[in-house]
C-alpha positions as CSV (number, residue, x, y, z in Angstrom):
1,X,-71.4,-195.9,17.9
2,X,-68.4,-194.4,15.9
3,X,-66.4,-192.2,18.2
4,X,-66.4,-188.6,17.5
5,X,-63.3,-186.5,17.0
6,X,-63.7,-182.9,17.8
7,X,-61.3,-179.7,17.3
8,X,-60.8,-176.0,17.4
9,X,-63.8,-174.7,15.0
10,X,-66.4,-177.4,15.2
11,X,-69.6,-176.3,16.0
12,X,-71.1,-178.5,18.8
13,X,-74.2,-179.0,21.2
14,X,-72.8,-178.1,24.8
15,X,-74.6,-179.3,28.0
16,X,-73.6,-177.6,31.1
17,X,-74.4,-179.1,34.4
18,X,-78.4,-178.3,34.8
19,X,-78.6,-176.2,31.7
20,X,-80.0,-177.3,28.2
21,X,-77.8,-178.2,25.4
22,X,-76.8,-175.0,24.1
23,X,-75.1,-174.4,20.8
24,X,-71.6,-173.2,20.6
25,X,-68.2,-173.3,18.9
26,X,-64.8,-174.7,20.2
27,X,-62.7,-172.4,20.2
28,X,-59.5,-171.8,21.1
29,X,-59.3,-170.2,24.6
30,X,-57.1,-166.9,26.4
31,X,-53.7,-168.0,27.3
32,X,-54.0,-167.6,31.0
33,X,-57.0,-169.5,30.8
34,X,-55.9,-172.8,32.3
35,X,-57.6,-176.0,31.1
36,X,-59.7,-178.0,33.9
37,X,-57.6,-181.2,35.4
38,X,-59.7,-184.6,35.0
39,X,-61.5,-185.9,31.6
40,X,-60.8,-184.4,28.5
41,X,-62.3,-181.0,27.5
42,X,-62.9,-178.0,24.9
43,X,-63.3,-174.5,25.7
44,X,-66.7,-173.6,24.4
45,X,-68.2,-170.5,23.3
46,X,-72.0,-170.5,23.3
47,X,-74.0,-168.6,20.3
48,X,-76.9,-165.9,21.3
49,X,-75.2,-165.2,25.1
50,X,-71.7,-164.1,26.6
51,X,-71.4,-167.6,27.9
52,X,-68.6,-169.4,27.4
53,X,-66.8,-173.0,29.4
54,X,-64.6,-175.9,29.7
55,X,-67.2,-178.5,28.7
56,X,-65.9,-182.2,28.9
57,X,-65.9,-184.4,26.1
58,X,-68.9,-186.5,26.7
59,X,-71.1,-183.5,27.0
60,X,-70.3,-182.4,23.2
61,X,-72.3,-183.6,20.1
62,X,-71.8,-182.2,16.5
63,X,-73.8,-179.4,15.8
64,X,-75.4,-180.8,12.5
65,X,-76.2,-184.7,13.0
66,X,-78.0,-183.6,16.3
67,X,-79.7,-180.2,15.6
68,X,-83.2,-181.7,14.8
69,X,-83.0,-183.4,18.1
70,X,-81.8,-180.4,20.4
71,X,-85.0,-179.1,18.8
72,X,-87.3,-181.2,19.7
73,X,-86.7,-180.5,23.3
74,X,-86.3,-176.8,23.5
75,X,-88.6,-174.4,22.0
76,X,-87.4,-171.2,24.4
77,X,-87.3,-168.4,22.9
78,X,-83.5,-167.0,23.8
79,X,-83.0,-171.1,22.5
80,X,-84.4,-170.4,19.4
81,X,-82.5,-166.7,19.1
82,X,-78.9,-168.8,19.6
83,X,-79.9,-171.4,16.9
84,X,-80.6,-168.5,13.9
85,X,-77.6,-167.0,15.2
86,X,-75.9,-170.5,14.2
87,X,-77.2,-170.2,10.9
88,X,-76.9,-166.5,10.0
89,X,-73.0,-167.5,11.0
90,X,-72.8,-170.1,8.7
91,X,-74.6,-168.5,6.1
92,X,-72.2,-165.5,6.3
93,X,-69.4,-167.8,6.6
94,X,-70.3,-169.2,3.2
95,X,-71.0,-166.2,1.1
96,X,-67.3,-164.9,2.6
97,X,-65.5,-168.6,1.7
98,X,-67.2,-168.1,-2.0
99,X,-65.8,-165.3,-2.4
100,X,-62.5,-166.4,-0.9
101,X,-62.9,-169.3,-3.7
102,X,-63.7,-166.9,-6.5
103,X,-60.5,-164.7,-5.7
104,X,-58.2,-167.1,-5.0
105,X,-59.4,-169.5,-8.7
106,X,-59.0,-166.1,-10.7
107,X,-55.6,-165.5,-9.0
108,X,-54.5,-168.9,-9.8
109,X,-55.7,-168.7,-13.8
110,X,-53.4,-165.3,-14.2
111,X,-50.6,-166.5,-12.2
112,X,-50.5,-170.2,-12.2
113,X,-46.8,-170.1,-11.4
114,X,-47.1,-167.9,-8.5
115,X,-47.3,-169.1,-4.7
116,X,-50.4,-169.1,-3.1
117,X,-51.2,-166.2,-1.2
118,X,-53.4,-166.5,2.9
119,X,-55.0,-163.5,3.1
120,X,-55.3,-162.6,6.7
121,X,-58.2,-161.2,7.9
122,X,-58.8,-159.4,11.0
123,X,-61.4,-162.0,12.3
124,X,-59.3,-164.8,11.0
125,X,-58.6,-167.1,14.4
126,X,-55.9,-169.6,12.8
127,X,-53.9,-166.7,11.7
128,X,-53.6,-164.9,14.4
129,X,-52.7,-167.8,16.8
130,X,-50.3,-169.4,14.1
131,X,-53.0,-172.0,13.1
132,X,-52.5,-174.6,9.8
133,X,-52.4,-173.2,6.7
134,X,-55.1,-173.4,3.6
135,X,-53.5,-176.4,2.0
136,X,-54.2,-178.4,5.2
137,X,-57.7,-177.3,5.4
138,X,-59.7,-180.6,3.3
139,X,-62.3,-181.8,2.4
140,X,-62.6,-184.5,5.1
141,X,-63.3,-181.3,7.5
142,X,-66.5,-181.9,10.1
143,X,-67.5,-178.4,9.1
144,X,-67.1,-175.8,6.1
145,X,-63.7,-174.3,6.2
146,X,-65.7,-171.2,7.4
147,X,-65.8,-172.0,11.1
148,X,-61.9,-171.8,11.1
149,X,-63.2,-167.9,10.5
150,X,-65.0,-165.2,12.7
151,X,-67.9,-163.5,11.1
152,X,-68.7,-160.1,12.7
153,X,-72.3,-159.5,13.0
154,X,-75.4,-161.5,14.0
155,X,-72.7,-163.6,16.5
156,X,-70.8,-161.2,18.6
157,X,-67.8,-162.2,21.0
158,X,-65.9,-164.7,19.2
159,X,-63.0,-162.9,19.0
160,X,-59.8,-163.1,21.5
161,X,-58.0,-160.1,22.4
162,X,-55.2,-160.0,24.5
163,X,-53.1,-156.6,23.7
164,X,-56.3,-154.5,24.3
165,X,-58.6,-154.5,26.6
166,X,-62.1,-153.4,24.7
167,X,-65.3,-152.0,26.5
168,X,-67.7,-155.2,26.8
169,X,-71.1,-155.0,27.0
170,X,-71.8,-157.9,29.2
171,X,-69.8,-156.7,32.4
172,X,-68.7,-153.5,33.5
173,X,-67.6,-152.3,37.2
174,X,-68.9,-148.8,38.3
175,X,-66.7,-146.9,41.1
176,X,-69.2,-144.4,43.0
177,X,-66.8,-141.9,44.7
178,X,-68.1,-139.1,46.8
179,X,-64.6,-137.3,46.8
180,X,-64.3,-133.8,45.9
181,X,-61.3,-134.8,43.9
182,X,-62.1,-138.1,41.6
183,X,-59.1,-138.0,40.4
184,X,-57.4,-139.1,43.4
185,X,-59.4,-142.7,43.6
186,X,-58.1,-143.6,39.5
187,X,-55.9,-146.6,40.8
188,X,-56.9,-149.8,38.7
189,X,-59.2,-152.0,40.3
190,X,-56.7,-155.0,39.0
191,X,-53.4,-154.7,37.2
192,X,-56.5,-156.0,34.1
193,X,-58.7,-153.3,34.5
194,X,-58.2,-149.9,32.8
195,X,-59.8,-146.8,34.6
196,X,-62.3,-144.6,32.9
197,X,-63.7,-141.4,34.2
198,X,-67.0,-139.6,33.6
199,X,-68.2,-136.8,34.3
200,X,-71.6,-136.8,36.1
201,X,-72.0,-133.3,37.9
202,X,-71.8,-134.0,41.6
203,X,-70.3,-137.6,41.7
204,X,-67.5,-139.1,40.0
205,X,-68.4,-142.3,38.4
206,X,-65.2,-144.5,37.2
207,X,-65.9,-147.3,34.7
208,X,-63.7,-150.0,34.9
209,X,-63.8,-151.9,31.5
210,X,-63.9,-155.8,32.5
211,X,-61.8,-158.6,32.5
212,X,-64.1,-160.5,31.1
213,X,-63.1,-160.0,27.4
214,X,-65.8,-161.4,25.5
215,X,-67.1,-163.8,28.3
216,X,-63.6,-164.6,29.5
217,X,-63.3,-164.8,33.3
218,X,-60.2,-165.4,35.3
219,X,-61.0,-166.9,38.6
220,X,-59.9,-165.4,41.5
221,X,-57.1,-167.9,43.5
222,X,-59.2,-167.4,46.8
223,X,-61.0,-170.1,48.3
224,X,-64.9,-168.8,47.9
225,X,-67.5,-169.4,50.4
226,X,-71.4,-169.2,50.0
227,X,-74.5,-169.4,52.6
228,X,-78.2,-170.0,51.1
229,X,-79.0,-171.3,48.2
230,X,-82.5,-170.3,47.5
231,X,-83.9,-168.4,44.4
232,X,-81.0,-166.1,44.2
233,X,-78.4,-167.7,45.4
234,X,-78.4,-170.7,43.4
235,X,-77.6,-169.0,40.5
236,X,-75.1,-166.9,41.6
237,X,-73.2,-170.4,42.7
238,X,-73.8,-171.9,40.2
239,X,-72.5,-169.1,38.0
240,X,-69.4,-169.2,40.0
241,X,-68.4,-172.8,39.7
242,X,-68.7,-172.3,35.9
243,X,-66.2,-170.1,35.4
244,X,-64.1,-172.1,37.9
245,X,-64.0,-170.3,41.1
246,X,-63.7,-172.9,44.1
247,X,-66.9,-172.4,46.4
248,X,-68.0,-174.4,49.8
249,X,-71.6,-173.9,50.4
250,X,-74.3,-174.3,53.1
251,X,-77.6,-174.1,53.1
252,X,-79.9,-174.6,56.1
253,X,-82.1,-177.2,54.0
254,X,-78.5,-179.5,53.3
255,X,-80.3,-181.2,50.8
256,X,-80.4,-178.2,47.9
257,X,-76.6,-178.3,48.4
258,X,-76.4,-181.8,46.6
259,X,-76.8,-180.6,42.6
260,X,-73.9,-178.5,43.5
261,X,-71.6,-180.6,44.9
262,X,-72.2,-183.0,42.2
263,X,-71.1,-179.9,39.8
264,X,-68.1,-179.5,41.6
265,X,-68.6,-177.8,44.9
266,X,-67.2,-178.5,48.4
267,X,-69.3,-179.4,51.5
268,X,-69.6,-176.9,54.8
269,X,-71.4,-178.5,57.7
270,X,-71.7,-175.0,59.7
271,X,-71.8,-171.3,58.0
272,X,-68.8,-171.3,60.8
273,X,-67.0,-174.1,59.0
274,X,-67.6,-172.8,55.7
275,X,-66.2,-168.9,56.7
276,X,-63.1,-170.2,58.3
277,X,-62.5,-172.7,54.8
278,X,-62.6,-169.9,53.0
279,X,-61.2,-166.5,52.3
280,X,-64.1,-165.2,50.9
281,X,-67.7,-165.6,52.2
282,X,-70.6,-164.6,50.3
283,X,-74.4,-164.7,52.2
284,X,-78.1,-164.2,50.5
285,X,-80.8,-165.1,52.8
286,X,-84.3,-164.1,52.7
287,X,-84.7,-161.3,56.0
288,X,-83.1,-159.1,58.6
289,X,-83.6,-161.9,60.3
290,X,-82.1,-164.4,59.2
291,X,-79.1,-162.4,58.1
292,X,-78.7,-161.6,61.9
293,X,-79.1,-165.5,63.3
294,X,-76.6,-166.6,60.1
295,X,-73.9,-164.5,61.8
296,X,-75.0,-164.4,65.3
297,X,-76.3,-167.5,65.7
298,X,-74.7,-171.0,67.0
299,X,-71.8,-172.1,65.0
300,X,-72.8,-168.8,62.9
301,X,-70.3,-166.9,60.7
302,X,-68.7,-164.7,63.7
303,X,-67.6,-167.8,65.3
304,X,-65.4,-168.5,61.8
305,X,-64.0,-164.9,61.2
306,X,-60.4,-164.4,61.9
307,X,-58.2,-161.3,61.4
308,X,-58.3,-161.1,57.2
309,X,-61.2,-163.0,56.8
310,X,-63.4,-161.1,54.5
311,X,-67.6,-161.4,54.7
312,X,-70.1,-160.4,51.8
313,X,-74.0,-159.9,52.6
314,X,-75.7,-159.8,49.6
315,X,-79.2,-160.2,51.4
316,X,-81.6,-157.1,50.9
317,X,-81.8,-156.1,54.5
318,X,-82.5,-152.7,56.3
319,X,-79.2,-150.7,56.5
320,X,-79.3,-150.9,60.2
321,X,-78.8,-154.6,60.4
322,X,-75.9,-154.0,57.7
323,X,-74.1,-151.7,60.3
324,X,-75.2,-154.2,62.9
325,X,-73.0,-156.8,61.0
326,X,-70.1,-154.2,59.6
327,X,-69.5,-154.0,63.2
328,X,-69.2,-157.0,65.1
329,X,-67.5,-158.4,62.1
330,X,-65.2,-156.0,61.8
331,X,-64.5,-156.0,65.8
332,X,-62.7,-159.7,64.9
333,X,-60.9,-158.3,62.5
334,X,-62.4,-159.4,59.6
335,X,-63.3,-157.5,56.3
336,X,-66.9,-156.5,55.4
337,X,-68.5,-155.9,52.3
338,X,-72.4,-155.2,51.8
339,X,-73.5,-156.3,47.9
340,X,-77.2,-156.8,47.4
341,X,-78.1,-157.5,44.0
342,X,-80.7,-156.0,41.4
343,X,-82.9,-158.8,39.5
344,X,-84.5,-162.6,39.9
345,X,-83.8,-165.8,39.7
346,X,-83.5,-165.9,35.7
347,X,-81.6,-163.0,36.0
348,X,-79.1,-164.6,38.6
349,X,-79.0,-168.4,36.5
350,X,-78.3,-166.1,33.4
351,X,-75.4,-164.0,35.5
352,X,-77.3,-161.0,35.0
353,X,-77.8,-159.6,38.1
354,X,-77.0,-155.9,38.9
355,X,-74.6,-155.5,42.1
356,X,-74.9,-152.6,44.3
357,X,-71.3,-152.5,47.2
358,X,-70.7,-150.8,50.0
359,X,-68.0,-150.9,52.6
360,X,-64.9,-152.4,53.0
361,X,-63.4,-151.0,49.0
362,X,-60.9,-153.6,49.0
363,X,-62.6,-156.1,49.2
364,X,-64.8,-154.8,46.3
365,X,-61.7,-155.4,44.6
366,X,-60.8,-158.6,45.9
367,X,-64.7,-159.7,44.4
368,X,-63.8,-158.7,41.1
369,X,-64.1,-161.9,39.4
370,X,-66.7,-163.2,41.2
371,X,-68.9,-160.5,40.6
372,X,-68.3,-161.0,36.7
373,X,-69.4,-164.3,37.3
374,X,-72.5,-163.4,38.8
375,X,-73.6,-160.3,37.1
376,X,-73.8,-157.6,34.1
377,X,-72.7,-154.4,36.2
378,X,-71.7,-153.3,39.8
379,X,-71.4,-150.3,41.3
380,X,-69.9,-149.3,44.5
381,X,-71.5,-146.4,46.6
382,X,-69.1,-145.7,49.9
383,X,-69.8,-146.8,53.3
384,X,-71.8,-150.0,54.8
385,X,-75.8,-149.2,54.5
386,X,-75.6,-147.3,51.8
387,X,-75.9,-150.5,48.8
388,X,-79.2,-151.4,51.7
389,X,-80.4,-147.7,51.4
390,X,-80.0,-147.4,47.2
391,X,-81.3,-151.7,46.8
392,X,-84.3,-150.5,49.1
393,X,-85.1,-148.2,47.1
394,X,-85.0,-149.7,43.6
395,X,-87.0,-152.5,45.1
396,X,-89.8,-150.0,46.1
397,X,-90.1,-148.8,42.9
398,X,-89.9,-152.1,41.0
399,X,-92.7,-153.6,43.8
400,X,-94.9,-150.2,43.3
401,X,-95.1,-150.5,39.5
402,X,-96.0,-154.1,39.5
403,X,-99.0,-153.6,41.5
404,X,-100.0,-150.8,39.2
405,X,-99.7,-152.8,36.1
406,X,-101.7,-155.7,38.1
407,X,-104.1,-152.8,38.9
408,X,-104.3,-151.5,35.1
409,X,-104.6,-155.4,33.8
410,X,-107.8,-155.8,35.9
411,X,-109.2,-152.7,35.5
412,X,-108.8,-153.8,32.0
413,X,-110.8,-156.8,32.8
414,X,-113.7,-155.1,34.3
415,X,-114.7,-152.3,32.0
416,X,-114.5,-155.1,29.0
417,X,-111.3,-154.4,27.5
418,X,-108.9,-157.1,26.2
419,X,-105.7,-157.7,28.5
420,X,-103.8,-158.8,26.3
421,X,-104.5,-155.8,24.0
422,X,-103.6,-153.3,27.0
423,X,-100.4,-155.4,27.7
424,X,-99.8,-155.0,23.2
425,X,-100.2,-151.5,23.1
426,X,-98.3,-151.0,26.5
427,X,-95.4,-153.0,25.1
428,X,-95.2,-150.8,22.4
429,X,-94.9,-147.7,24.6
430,X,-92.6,-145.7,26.5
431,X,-93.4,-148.4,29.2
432,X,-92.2,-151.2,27.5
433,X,-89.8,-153.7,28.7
434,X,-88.8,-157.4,28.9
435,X,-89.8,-157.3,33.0
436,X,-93.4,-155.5,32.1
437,X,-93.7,-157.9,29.4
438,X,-92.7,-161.4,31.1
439,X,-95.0,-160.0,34.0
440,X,-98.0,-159.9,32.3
441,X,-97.8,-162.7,29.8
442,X,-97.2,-164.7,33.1
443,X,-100.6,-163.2,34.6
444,X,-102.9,-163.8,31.3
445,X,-101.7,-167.4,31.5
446,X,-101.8,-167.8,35.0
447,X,-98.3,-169.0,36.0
448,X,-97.5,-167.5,39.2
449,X,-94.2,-169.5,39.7
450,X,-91.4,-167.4,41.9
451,X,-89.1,-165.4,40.1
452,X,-88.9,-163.2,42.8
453,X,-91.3,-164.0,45.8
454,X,-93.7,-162.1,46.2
455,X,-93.3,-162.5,50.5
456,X,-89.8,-160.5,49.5
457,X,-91.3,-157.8,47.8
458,X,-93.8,-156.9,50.2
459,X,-90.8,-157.4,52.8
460,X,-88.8,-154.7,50.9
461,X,-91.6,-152.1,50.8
462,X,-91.9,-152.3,54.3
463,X,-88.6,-151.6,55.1
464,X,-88.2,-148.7,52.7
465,X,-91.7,-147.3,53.7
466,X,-89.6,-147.3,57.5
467,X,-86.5,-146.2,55.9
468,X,-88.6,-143.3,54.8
469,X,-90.3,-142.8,58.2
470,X,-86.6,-142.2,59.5
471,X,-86.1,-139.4,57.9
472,X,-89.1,-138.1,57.9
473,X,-89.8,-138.7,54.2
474,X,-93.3,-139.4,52.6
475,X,-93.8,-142.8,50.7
476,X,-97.7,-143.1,50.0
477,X,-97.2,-145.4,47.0
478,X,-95.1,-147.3,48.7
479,X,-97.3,-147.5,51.3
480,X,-100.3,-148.4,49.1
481,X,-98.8,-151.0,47.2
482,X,-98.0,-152.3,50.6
483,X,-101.4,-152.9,51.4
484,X,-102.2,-154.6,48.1
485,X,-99.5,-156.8,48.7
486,X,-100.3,-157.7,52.2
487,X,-103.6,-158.3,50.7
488,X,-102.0,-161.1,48.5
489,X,-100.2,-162.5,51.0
490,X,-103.4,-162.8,53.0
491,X,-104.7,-165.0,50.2
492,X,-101.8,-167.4,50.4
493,X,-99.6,-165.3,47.5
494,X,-96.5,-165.5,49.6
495,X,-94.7,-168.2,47.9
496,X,-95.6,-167.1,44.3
497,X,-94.0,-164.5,42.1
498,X,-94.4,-160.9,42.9
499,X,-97.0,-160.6,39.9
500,X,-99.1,-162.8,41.7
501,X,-100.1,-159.3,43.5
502,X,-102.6,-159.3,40.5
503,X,-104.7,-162.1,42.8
504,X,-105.3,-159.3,45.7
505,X,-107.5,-157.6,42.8
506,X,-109.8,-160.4,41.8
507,X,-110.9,-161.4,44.8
């Protein structure tokens, strides 16, 4: 097989550890973006996402020769999405070069004698980073001389800036400050990050635009640690070794650690071991419980923390055992920082996931590129227990209205009406979203695997419906949606996706 050559423009198939081959363009990548050491690499930017990364060598094919075969093997939808993207590029990229063609052969019949003249466009890659001129550009290129040029449109995110730094839809930090005097909190998160305030009534909100310029992540320098990889927390890892943030991990099972030490991890025999590696530790377990035993427990997290040493629970735990931890970390003189996140396991593999802080603001701060990695948005709320108090919450509502829609699917069912009509016209709807919609279709097809389990959910309507109890504060849907999950678990639900609540109605 004739070896390939690839270069800054080519449009390529990427595979990325465990993820599909996804297409993408090399590109050329931000200056303080260092390049891996090892094999040979390109900096890849993938169409249809915010995705970009170093991918080696061997894990790049042309775009064209292979793009029957990629395919064959993936018929997603967000797959197919990426791949039209690709080709409303191109075709864009060849209406402009016509044009370009047109121009430049009328210029050259009225002025034969007159030097050729680049015009630079403001998407135009080469000429902004001093690339070869038009006369080098032949025939013998892989590609049309149009992916040497940015099209704005259909593909978003393909072009660097450096002087600027732009609002980007795919990452933003949010500041919650409960200061009478907002103004007094403006220092930049990073020297990178530019301040914004809004005005929202009682609370300040600061939006800090991200360093993630079009996908573009720098790595924090400090060493990251990370406890549990189950639903969530593989992803999140995951997430973090791509855009080259140096993790140890543990998990209780050692086994689920192996994919990511093949990916480039490093090995912690003891959540102790792993904290004192590291300058950051991150946790996400399932429980109260075993939050507590993680950090209480033999050769558990305390016995690693030294003065400095900075912890992150991003379990969704009841704020008591959050001040529970806060403290008896904190009494070693290390730095504690609650984060729960917002979403599921596609949610965390696509770093999607909504991050709600509390705690120790600093190191907020010190999290910021790991947080990019992992997710769309943070926000940070004040003290410990108040991310548990808000995630809680959320999680209440979110496990409330899926029993509801389980309920209005099988009512549905039993007065003779089509489900998958209800689900149609709900979809079109106030009510419609990509979580009501994946829900359902799931149901009507009977796929039940965990995107969220379903033991979790019932686990966080518990604790809210006792969060509420503390205060005195009514929660009777909670606390009826409770019951219908209990119900499911009672039927052996507990392992299955939240929407498997549907199963408590039907039998």
């Amino acid at each position: 097989m004739a070896t390939v050559h690839l270069r800054i423009g080519d449009l390529v198939w990427g595979k990325l550890g465990r993820y599909p081959p996804w297409p993408g363009k090399i590109v050329s990548p931000p200056k303080d973006l260092k390049k891996p050491r090892g094999k040979k690499c390109f900096f890849v930017k993938f169409f249809g996402t915010e995705d970009h990364a170093w991918i080696k060598v061997e894990q790049l094919k042309p775009y064209h020769p292979h793009k029957e075969e990629m395919i064959k093997i993936n018929k997603g939808k967000r797959f197919q999405q990426a791949v039209d993207a690709v080709e409303e590029y191109l075709k864009k990229a060849k209406g402009k070069d016509q044009a370009h063609s047109d121009d430049k052969s009328k210029s050259d019949k009225g002025r034969k004698a007159a030097k050729p003249m680049k015009i630079i466009e403001e998407d135009d890659e080469d000429a902004f980073k001093g690339g070869s001129s038009d006369k080098e550009q032949t025939d013998s290129d892989p590609e049309p001389s149009s992916v040497r040029r940015l099209v704005a449109g259909t593909v978003t995110g393909f072009k660097w800036e450096s002087s600027q730094v732009k609002d980007d839809p795919h990452f933003h930090h949010f500041l919650l400050s409960q200061s009478e005097k907002p103004a007094s909190s403006m220092e930049p998160i990073t020297k990178r990050l530019k301040i914004i305030e809004e005005d929202t009534g009682s609370t300040s909100i600061q939006a800090a635009d991200s360093t993630a310029i079009n996908g573009s992540i720098t790595p924090t320098d400090k060493r990251i640690g990370f406890l549990g990889l189950g639903l969530m927390g593989s992803g999140v890892v995951s997430n973090l070794l791509k855009m080259g943030h140096v993790v140890t991990v543990w998990n209780r099972t050692a086994e689920k650690c192996d994919l990511f030490i093949q990916e480039g991890a490093r090995l912690g025999r003891t959540p102790a071991e792993v904290v004192s590696m590291c300058d950051i530790t991150f946790s996400c377990v399932s429980d109260p419980k075993a939050a507590r035993d993680l950090v209480l427990g033999p050769s558990g997290v305390l016995q690693g923390i030294r003065p400095g040493k900075c912890y992150v629970e991003m379990s969704t735990v009841d704020p008591e055992t959050i001040t529970e931890l806060a403290q008896v970390i904190t009494s070693r003189g290390g730095r504690f920082l609650e984060a729960p996140v917002s979403g599921s396991q596609q949610l965390s593999n696509d770093g999607m996931l909504v991050i709600v802080a509390a705690g120790d603001r600093s190191v907020y701060e010190d999290c910021s590129s790991c947080f990019q990695a992992m997710g769309k948005t943070s926000f940070f709320i004040g003290e410990a227990g108040n991310a548990a108090r808000m995630m809680l919450i959320l999680n209440m509502v979110q496990g409330s209205f899926m029993a509801t829609i389980a309920e209005g699917l099988t009512l549905a069912q039993a007065t003779g009406q089509s489900q998958q009509t209800f689900l149609d016209i709900l979809c079109q709807g106030q009510m419609a979203s990509t979580f009501v919609d994946q829900k359902c279709q799931n149901i009507l097809q009977g796929n039940f695997k965990p995107d969220y389990y379903l033991k979790h959910i019932q686990k966080d309507l518990r604790l809210a419906i006792s969060m509420g109890d503390s205060v005195n504060h009514p929660t009777p849907m909670a606390a009826a949606a409770n019951e219908v999950y209990k119900r499911a678990k009672a039927l052996d639900q507990s392992d299955n996706d939240m929407s498997a609540v549907y199963r408590a109605y039907i039998h």
